[in-house]
C-alpha positions in Angstrom: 145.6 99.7 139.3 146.2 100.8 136.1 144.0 99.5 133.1 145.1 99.0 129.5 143.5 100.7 127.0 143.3 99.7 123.4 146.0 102.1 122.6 148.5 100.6 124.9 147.9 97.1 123.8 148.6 98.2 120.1 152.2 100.1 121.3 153.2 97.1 123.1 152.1 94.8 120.5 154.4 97.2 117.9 157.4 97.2 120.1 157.4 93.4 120.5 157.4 93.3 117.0 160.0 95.5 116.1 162.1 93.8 118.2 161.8 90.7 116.6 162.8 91.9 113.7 166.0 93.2 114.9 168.0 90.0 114.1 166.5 89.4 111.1 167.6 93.1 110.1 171.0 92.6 111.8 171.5 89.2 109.4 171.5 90.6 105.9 174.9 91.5 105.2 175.1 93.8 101.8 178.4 93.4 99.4 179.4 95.8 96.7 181.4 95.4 93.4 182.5 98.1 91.2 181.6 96.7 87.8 183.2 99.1 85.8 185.5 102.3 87.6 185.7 104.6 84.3 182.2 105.3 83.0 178.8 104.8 83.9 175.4 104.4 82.1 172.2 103.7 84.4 170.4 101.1 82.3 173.5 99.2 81.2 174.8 98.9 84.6 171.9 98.2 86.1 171.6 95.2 83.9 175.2 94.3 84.5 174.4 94.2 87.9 171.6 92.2 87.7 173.2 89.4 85.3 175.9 89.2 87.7 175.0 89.2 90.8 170.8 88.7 90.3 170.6 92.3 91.9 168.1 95.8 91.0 171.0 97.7 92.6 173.6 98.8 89.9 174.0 102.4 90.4 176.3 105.4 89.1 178.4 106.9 91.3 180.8 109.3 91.5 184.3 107.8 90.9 186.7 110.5 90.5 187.7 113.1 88.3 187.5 117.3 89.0 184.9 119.4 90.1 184.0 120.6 86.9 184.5 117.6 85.1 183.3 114.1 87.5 183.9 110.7 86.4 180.9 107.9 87.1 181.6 104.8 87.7 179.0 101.4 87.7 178.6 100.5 91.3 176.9 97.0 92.2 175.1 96.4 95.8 174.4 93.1 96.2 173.5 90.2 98.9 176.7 88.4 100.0 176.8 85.0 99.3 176.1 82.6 102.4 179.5 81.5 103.7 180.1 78.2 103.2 
């Protein structure tokens, strides 16, 4: 019969627990707002961001323009709001 070693215990016990985080995971659905499409600064949108929405994730992104000359825009990630 095969014995269990200390080793195997500790890759079960990290499966099992992996696992029940799957839902928990699976649950937290992420929204996005662009708070301003024509120009982007970092530290104003982040703060934008988080006055709206109570969120760290305000983030320049690319929002158009040419290769040689992009446009930014102020992009907001945020939880969604529990449905009521």
């Amino acid at each position: 019969m095969a014995r269990f070693s200390a080793t195997h215990f500790a890759i079960l016990a990290l499966l099992l627990a992996v696992l029940a985080m799957v839902p928990l995971i699976d649950a937290q659905k992420r929204c996005e707002e662009i708070l301003n499409p024509t120009s982007c600064d970092l530290a104003t949108c982040r703060e934008q961001c988080f006055k709206k929405h109570n969120s760290n994730g305000g983030q320049c992104v690319v929002n158009g323009g040419t290769p040689a000359k992009l446009t930014f825009g102020c992009l907001c990630v945020f939880d969604c709001p529990a449905a009521a």
